[in-house]
GUDOPA-990871 format. One line per field, with one value per atom (N, C-alpha, C): x, y, z; residue number from 1; atom name. Coordinates in pm, 1 decimal, decimal comma, padded with zeros to 6 digits. Each point is the difference from the previous one (the first is absolute). Layout:
<pts>
px = (X:...)
py = (Y:...)
pz = (Z:...)
seq = (NUM:...)
atom = (CA:...)
</pts>
This chain:
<pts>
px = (09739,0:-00129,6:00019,2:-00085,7:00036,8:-00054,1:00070,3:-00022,8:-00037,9:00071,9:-00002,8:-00151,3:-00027,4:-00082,6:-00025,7:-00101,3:-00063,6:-00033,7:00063,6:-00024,3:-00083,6:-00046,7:-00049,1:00028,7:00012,2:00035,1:-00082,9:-00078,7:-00059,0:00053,5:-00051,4:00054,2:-00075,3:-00033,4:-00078,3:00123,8:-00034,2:00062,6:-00026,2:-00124,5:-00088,9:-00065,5:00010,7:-00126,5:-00137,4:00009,2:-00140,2:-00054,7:00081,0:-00019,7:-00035,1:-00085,1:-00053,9:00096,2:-00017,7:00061,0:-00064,7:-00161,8:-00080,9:00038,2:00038,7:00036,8:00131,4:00085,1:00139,9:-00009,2:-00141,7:00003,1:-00093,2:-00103,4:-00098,5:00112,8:00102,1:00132,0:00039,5:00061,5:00036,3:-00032,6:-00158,4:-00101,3:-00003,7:-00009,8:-00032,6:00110,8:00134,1:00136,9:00004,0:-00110,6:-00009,7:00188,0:-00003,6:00065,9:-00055,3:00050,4:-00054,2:-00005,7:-00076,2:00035,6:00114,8:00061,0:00101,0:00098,7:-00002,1:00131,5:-00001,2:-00078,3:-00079,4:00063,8:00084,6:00101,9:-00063,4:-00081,3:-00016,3:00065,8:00052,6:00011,5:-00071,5:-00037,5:-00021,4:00089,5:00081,5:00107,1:00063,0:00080,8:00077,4:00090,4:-00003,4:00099,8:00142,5:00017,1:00090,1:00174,1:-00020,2:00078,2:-00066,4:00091,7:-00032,4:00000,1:00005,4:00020,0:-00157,1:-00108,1:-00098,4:-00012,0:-00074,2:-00017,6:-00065,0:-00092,4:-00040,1:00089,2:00062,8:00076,0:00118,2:00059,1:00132,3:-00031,5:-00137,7:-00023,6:-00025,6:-00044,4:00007,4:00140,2:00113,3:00067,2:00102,3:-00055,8:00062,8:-00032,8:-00156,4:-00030,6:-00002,7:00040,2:00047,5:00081,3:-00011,0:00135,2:00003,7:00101,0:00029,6:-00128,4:-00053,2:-00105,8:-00139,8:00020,2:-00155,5:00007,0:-00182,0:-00050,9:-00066,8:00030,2:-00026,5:-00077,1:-00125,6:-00102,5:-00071,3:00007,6:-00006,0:-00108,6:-00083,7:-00140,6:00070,0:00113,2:00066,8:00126,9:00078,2:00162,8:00048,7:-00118,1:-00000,6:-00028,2:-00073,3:-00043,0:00117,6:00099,4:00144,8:00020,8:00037,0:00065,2:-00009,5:00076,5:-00049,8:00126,6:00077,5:00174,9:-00017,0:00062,7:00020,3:00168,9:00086,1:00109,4:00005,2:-00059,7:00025,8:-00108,5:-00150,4:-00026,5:00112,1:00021,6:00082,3:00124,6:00066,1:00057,2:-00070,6:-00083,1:-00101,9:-00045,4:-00032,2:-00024,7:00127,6:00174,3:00072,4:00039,1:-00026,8:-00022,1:-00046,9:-00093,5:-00172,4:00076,4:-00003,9:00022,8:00122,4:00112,5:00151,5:00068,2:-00029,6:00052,9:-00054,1:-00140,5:-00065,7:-00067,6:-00038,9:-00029,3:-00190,7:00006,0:-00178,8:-00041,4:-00162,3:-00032,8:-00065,4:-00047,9:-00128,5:-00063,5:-00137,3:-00087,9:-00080,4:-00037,9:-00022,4:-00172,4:-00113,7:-00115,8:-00030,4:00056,2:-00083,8:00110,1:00110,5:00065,8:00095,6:-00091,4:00094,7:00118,8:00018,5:00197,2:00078,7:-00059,7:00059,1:-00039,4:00016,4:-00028,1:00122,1:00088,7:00104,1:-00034,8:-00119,2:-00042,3:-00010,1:-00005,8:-00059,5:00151,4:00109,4:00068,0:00166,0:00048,2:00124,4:00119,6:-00036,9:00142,5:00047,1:00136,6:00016,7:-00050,0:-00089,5:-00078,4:-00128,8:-00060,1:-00109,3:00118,9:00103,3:00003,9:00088,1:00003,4:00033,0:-00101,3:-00098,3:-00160,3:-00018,7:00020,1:-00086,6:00096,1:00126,6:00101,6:00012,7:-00063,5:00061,1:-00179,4:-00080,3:-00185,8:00051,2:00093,4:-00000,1:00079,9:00111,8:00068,9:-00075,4:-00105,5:-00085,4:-00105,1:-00029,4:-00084,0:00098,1:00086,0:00080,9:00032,8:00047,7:00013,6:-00135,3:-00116,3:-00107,2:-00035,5:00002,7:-00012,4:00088,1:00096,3:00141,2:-00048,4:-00043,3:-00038,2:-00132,8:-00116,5:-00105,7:00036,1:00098,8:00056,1:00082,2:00036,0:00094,6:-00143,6:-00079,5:-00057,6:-00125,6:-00033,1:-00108,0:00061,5:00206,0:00067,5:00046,1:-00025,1:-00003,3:-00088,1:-00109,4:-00152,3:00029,3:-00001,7:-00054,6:00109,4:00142,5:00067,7:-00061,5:-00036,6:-00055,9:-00138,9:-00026,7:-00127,5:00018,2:00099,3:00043,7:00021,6:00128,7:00024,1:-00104,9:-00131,0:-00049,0:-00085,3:-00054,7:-00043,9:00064,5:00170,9:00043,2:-00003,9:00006,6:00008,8:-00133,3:-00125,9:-00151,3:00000,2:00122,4:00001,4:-00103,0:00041,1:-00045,6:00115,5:-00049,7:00101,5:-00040,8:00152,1:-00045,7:00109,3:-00050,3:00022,0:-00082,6:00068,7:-00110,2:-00019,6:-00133,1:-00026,8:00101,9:00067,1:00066,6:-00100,5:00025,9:-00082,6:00053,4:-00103,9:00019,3:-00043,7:00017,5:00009,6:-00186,8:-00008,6:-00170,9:-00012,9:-00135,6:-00020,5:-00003,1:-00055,6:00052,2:00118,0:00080,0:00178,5:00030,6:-00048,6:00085,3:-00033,1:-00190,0:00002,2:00049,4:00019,2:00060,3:00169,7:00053,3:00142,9:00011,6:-00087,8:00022,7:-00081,8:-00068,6:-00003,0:00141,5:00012,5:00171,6:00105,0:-00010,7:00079,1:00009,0:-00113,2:-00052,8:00054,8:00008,8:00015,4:-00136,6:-00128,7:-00129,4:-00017,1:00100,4:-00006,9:00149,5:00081,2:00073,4:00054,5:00116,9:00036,0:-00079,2:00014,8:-00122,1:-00166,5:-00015,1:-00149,4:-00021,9:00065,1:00025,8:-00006,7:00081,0:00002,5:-00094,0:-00043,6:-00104,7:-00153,4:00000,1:-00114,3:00051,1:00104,2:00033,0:-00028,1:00039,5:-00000,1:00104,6:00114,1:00106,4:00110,7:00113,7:00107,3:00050,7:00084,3:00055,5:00120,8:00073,1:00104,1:-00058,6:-00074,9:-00072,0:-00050,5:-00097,4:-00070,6:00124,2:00117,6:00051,1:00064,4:00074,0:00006,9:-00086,4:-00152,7:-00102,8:-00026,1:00008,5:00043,3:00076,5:00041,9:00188,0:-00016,5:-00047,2:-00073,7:-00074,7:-00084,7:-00096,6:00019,5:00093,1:00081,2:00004,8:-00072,6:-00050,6:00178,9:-00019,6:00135,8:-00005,5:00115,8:-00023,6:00104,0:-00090,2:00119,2:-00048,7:00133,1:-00083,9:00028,0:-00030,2:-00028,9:-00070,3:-00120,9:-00083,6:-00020,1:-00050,9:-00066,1:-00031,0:00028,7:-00109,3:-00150,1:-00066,5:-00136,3:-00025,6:-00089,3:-00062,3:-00117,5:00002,9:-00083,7:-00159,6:-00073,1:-00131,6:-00039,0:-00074,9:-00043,8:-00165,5:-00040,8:-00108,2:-00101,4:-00091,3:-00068,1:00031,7)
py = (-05206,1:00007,3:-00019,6:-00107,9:00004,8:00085,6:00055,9:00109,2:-00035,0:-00093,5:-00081,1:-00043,2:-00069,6:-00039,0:-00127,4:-00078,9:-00089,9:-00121,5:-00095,1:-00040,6:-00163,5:-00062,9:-00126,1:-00073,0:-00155,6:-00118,2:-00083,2:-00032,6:-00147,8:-00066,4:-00120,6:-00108,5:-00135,4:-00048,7:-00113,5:-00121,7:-00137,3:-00049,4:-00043,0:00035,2:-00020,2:00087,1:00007,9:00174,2:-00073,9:-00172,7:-00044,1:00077,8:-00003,4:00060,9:00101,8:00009,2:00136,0:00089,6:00183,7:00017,3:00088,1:-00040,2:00070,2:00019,9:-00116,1:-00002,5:00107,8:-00011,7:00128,1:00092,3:00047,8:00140,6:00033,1:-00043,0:00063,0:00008,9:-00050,8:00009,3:00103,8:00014,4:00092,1:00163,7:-00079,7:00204,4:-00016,2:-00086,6:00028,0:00057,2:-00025,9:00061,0:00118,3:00074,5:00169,5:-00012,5:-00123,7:00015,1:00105,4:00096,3:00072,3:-00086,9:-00035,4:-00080,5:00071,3:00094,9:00043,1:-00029,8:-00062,8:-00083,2:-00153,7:-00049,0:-00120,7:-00071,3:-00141,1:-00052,0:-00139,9:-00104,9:-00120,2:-00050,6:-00133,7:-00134,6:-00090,8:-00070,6:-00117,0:-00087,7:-00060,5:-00077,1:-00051,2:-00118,5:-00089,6:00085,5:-00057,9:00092,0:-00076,9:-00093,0:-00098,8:00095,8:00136,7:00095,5:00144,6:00112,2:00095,3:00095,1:-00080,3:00053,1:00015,3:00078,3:00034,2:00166,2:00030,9:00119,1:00096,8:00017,2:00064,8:00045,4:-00142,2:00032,0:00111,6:-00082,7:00086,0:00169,8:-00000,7:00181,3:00018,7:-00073,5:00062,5:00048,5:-00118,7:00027,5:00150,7:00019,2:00097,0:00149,0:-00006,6:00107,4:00008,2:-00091,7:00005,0:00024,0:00134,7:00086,9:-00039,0:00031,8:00027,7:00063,2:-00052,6:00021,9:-00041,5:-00027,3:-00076,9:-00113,4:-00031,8:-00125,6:-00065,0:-00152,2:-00125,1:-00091,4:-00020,8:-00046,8:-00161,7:-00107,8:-00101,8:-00120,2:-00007,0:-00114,8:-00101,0:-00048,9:-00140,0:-00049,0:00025,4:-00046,4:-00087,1:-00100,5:-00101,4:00140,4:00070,6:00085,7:00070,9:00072,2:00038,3:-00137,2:-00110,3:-00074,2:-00200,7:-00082,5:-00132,2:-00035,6:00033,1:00024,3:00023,7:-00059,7:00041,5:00087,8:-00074,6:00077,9:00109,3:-00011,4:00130,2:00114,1:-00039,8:00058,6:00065,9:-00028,0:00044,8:00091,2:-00059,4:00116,3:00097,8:00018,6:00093,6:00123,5:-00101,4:00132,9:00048,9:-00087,7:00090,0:00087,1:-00009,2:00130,4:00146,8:-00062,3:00099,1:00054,8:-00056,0:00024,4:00085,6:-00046,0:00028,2:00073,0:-00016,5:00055,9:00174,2:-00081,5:00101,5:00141,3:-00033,3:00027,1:-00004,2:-00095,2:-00011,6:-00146,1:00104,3:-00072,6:-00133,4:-00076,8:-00099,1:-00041,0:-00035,7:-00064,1:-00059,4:-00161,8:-00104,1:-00003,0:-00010,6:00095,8:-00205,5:-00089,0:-00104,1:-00087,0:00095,7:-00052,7:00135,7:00072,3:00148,0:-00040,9:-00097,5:-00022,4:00064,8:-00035,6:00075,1:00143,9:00059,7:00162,5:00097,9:00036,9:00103,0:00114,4:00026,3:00142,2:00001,1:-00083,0:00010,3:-00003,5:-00080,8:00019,2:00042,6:00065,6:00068,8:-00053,8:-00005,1:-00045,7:-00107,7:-00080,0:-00118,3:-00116,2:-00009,5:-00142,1:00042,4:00082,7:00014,9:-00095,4:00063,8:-00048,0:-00152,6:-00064,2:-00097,4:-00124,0:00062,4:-00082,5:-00040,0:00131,1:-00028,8:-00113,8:00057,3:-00127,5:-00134,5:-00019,2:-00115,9:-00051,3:00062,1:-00028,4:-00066,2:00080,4:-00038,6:-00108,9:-00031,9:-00126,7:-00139,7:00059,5:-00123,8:-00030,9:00074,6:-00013,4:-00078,2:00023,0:-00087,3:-00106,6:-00025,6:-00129,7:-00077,1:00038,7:-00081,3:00001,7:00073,2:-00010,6:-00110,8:-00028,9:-00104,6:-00162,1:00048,9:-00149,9:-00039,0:00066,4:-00013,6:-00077,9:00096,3:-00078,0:-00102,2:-00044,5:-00172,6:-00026,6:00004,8:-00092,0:-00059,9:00139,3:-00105,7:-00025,3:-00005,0:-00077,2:-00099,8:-00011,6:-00178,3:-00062,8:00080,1:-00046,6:-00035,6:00036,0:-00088,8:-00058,6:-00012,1:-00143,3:-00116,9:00034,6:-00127,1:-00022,2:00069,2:-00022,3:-00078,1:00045,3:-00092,6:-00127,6:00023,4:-00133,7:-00130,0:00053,0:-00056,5:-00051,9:00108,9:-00022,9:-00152,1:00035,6:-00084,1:-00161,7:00027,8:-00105,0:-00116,3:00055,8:-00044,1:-00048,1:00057,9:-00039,7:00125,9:00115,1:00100,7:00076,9:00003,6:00067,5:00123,3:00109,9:00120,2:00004,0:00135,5:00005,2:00004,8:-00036,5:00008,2:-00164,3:-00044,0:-00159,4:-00034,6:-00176,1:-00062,0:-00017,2:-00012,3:-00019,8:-00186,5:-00033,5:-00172,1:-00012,7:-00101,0:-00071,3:-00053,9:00044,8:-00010,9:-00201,4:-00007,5:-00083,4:-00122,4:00077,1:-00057,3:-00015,4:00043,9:00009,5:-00090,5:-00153,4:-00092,9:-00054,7:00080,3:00037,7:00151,7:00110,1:00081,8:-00002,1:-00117,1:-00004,5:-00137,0:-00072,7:-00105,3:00130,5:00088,5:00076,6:00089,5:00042,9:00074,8:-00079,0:-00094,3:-00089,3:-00085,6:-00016,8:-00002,9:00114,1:00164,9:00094,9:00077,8:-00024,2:00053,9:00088,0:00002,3:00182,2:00011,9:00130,5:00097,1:-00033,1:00009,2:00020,3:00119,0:00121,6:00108,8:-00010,9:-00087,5:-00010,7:-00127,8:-00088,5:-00067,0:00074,5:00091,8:00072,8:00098,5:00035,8:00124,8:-00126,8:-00114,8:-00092,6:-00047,5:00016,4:-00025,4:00075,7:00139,4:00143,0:-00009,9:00022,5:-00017,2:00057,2:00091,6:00002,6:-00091,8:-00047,6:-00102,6:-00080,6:00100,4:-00051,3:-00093,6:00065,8:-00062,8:-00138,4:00008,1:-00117,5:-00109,7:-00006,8:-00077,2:-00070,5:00097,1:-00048,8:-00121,6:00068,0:-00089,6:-00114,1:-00022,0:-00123,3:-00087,3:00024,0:-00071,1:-00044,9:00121,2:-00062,7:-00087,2:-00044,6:-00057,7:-00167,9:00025,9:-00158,8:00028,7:00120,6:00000,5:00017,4:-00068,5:00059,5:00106,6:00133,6:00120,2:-00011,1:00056,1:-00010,8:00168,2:00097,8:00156,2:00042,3:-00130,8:00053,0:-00112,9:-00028,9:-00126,4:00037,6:-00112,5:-00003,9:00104,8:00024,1:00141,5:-00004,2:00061,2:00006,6:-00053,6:-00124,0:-00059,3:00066,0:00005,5:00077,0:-00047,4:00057,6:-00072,1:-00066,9:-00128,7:-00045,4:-00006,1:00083,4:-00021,3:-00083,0:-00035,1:-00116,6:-00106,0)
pz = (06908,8:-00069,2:-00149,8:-00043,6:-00152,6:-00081,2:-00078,5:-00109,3:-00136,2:-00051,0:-00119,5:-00081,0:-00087,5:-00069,2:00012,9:-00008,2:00030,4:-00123,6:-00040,2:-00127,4:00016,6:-00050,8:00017,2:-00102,9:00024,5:-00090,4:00015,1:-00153,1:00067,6:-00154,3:00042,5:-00096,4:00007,7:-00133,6:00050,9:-00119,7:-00002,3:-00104,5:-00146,8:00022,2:-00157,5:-00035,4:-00136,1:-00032,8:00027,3:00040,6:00036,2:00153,5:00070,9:00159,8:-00012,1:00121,3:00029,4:00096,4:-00022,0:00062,6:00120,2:00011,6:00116,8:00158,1:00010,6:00178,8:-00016,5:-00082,0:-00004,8:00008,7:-00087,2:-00034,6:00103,3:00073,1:00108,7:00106,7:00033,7:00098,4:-00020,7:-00149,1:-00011,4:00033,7:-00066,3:00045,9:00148,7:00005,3:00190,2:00102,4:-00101,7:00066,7:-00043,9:-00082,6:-00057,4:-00116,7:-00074,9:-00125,2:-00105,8:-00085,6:-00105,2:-00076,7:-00072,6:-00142,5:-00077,0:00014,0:-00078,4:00006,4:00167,7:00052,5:00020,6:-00126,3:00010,6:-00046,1:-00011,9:-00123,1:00063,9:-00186,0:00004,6:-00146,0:00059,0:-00041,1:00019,3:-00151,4:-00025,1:-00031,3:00084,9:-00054,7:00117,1:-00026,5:00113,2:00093,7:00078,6:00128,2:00041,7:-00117,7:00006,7:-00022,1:-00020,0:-00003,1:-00028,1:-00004,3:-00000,5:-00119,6:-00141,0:-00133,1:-00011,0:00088,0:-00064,9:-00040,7:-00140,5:-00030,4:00101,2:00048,1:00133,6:00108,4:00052,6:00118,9:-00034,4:-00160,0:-00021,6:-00047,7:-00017,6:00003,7:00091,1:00144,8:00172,7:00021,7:-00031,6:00019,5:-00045,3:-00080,5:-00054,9:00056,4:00041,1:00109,7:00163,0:00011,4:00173,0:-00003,9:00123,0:00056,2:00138,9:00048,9:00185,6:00021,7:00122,7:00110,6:-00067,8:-00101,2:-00090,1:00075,5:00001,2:00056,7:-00089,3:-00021,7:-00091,4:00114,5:-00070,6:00086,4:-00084,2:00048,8:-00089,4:00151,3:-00123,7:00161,5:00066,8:-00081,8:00058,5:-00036,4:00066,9:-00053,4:-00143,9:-00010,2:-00114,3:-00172,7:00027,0:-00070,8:-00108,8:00118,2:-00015,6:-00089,1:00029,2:-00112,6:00106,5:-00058,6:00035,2:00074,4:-00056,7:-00002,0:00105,4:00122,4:00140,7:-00001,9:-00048,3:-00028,7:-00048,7:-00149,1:-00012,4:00031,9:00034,7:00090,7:00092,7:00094,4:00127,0:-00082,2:-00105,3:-00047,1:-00037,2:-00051,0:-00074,8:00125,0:00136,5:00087,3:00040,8:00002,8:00047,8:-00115,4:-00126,9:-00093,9:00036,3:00020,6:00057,6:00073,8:00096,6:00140,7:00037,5:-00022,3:00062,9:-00095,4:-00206,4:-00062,2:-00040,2:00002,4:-00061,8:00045,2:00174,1:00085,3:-00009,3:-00045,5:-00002,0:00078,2:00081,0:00141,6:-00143,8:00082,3:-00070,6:00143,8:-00030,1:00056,8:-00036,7:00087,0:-00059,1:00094,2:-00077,4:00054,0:00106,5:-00058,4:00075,6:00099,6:-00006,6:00101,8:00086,3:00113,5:00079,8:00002,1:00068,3:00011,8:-00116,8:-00087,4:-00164,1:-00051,3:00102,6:-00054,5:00076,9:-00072,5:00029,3:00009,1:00022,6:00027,3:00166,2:00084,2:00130,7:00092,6:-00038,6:00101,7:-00053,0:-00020,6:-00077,0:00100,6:00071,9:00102,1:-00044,0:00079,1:-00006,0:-00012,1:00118,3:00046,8:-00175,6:-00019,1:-00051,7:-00123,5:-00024,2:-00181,0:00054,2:00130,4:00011,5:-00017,9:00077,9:-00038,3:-00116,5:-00096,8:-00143,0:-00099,4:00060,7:-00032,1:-00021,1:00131,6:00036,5:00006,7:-00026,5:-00058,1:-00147,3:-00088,0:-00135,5:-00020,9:00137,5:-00008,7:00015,7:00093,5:00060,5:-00133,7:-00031,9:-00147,9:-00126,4:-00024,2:-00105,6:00073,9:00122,0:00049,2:-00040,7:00074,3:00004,3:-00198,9:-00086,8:-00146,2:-00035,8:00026,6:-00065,7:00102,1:00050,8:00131,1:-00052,9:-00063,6:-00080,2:-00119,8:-00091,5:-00114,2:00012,8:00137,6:-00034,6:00010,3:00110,3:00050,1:-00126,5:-00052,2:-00118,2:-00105,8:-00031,1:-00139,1:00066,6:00149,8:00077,7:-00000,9:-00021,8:00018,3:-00154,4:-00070,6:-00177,4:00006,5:00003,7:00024,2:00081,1:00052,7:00074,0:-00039,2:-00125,4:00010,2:-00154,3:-00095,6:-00120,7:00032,0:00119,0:00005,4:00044,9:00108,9:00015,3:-00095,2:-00096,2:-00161,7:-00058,4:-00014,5:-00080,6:00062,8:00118,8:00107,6:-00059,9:00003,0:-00071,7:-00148,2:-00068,0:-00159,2:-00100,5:00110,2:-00108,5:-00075,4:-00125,5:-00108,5:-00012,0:-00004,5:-00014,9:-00145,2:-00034,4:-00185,4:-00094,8:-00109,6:-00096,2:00023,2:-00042,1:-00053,5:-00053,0:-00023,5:-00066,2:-00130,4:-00124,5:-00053,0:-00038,7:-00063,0:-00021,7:-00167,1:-00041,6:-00106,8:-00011,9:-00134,6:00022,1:-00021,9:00052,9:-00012,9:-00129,3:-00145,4:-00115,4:-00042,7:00048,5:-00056,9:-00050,5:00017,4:-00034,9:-00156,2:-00048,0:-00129,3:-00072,0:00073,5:-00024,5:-00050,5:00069,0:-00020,3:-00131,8:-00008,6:-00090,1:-00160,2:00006,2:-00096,1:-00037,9:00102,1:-00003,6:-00054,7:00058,7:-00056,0:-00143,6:-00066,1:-00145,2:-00109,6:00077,6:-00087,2:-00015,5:00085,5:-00021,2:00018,1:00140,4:00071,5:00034,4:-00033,9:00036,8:00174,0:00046,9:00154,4:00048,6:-00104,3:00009,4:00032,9:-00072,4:-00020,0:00157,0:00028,0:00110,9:00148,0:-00040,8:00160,7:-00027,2:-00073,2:00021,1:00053,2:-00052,9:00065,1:00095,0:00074,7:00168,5:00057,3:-00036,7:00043,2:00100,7:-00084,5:00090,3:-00102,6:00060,4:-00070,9:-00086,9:-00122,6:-00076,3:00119,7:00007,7:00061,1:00150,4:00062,8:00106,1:-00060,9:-00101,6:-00033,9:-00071,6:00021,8:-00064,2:00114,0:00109,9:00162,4:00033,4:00010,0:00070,3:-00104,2:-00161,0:-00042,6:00083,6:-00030,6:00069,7:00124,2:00081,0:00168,1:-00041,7:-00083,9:00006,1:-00085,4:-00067,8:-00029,9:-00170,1:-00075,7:-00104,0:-00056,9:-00111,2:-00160,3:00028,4:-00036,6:-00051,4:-00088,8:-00157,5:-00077,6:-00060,5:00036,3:00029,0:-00182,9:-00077,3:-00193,6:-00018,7:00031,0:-00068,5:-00153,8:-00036,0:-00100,9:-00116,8:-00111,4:-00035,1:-00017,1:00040,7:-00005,6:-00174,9:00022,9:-00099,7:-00080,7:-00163,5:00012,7:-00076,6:00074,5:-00000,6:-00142,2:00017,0:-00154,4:-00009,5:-00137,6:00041,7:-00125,2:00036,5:-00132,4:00006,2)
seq = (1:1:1:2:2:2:3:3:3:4:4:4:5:5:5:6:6:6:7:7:7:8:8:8:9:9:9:10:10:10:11:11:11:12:12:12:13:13:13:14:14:14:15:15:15:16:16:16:17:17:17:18:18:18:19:19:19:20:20:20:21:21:21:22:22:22:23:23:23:24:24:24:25:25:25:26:26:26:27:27:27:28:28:28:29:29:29:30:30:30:31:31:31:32:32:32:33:33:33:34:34:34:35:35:35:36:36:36:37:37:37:38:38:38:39:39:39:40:40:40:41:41:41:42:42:42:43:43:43:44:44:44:45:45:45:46:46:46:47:47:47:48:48:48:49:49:49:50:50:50:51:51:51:52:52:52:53:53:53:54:54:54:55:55:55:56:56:56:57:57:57:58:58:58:59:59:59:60:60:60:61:61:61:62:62:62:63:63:63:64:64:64:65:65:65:66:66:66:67:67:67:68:68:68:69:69:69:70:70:70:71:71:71:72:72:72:73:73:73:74:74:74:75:75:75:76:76:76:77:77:77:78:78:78:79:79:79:80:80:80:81:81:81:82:82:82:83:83:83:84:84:84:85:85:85:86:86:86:87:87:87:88:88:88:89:89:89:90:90:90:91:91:91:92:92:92:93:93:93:94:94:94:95:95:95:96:96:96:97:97:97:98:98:98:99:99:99:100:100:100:101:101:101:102:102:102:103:103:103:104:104:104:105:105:105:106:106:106:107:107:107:108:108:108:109:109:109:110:110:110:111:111:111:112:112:112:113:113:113:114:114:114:115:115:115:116:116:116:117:117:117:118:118:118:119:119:119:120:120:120:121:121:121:122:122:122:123:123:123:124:124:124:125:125:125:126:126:126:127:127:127:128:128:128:129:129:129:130:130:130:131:131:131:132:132:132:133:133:133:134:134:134:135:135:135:136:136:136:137:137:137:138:138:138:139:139:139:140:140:140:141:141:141:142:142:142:143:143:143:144:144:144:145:145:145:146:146:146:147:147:147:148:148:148:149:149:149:150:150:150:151:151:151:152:152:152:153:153:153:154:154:154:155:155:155:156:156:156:157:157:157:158:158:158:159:159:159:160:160:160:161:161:161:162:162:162:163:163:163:164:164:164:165:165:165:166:166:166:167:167:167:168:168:168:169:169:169:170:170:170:171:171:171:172:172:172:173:173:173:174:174:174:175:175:175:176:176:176:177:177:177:178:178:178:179:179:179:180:180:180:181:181:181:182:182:182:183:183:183:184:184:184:185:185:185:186:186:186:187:187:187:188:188:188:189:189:189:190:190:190:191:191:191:192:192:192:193:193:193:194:194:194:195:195:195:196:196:196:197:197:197:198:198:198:199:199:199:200:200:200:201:201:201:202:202:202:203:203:203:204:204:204:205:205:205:206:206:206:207:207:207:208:208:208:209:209:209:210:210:210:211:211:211:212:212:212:213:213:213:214:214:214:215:215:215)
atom = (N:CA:C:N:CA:C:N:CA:C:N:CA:C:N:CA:C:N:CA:C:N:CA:C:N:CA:C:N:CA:C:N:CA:C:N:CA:C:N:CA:C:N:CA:C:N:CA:C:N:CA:C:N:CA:C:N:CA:C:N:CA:C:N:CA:C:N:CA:C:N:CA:C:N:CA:C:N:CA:C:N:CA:C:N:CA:C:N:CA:C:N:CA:C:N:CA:C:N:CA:C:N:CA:C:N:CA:C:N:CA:C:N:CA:C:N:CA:C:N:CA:C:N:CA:C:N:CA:C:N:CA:C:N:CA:C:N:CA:C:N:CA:C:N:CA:C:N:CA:C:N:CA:C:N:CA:C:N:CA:C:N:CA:C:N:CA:C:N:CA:C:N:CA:C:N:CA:C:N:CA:C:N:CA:C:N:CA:C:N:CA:C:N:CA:C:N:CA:C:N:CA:C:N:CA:C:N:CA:C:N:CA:C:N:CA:C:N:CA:C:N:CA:C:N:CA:C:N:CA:C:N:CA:C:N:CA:C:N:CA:C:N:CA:C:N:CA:C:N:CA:C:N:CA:C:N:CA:C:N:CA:C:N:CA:C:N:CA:C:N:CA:C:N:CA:C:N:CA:C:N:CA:C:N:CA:C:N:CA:C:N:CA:C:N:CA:C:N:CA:C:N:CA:C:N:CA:C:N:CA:C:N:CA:C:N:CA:C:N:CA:C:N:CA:C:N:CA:C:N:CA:C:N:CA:C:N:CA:C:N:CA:C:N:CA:C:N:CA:C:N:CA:C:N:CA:C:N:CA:C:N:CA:C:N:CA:C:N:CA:C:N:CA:C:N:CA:C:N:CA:C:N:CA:C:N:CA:C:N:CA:C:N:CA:C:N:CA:C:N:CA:C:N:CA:C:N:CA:C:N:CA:C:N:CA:C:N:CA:C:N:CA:C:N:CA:C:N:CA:C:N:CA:C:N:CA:C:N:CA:C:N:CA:C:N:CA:C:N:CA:C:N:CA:C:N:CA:C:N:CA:C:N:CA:C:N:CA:C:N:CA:C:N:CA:C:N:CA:C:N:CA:C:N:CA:C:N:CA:C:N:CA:C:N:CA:C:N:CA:C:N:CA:C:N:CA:C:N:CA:C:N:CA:C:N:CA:C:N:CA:C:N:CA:C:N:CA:C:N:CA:C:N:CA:C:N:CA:C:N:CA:C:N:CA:C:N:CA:C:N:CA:C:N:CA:C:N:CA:C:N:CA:C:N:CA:C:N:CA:C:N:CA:C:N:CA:C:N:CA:C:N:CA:C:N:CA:C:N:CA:C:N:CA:C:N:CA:C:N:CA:C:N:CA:C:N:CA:C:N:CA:C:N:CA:C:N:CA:C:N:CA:C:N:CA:C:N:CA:C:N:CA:C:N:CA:C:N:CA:C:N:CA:C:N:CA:C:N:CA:C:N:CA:C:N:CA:C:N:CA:C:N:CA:C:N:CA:C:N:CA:C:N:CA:C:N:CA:C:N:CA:C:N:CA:C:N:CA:C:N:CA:C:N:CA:C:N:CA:C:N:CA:C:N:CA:C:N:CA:C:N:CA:C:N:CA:C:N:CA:C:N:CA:C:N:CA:C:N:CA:C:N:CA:C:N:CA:C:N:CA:C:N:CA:C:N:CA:C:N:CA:C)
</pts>
């Protein structure tokens, strides 16, 4: 019979998310709010402020009560380490309110903590078989991109259309390599490249700027 205290976790990944559906779970599992611990933050590990003050008050025979395995964290690995923490080090049950297989309160024997086991093996398998399958899915979905002649990146930028009076001024001494590439809008060093691509002289000290006559 468990004796212990009863604590709850929820967690969402943005302080944009709501955390309503967690917490009516929560009351409905008769959580105190005193034993209430939320995160707003990624579950991509377990360096959150909340969890690491749960952690610090779970003892042997306390129960950690969380709506959905993903909740606990994203990490299937270290998930699964995390409950044999809980679980085997620490001596604390958990239960997972949207999946029974995942509750160590119901069967203490062998087979019971073999189930929940080998429930949390089948869950990181199917999490890691999710993640090839949609970083196969956008490979094939770039390549098919690139396949069409779509560019990903930033834009190339190009050589404006006046250049060829822009560069015969540069080339006079009218305007600066400075004053040149800031009317390309392009780095210097870049705009002297795409000269060159483009068949133009580069001579990178023209002229000195001439200076205006007026009357």
């Amino acid at each position: 019979m468990k004796t212990g205290r009863t604590f709850g976790y929820v967690r969402v990944s943005t302080r944009e998310q709501h955390l309503d559906r967690q917490l009516a779970a929560m009351q409905e599992a008769g959580i105190s709010p005193r034993y209430l611990y939320t995160d707003k933050q990624s579950g991509k590990d377990f360096e959150r402020p909340a969890y690491l003050r749960l952690l610090k008050r779970l003892r042997p025979g306390d129960l950690l009560v969380v709506k959905s395995i993903d909740r606990l964290g994203r990490n299937y690995n270290e998930v699964i380490e995390q409950w044999r923490l809980l679980t085997k080090e620490r001596g604390v049950d958990i239960r997972v309110l949207d999946m029974p297989l995942l509750d160590t309160t119901h069967a203490k024997d062998l087979l019971g903590t073999f189930i929940a086991d080998l429930t949390l093996q089948v869950l990181s398998y199917c999490a890691h078989a999710e993640r090839d399958t949609t970083r196969q899915r956008q490979q094939e979905g770039i390549a098919s991109a690139k396949a069409r002649g779509v560019r990903f990146g930033r834009p190339r930028k190009e050589l404006p259309e006046n250049i060829a009076d822009l560069y015969i001024s540069w080339r006079q001494g009218h305007l600066t390599g400075e004053e040149l590439a800031l009317q390309c809008d392009m780095a210097l060093g870049v705009l002297y490249r795409k000269l060159k691509e483009r068949g133009f002289r580069v001579r990178e000290s023209p002229l000195p700027v001439r200076a205006s006559s007026k009357g």
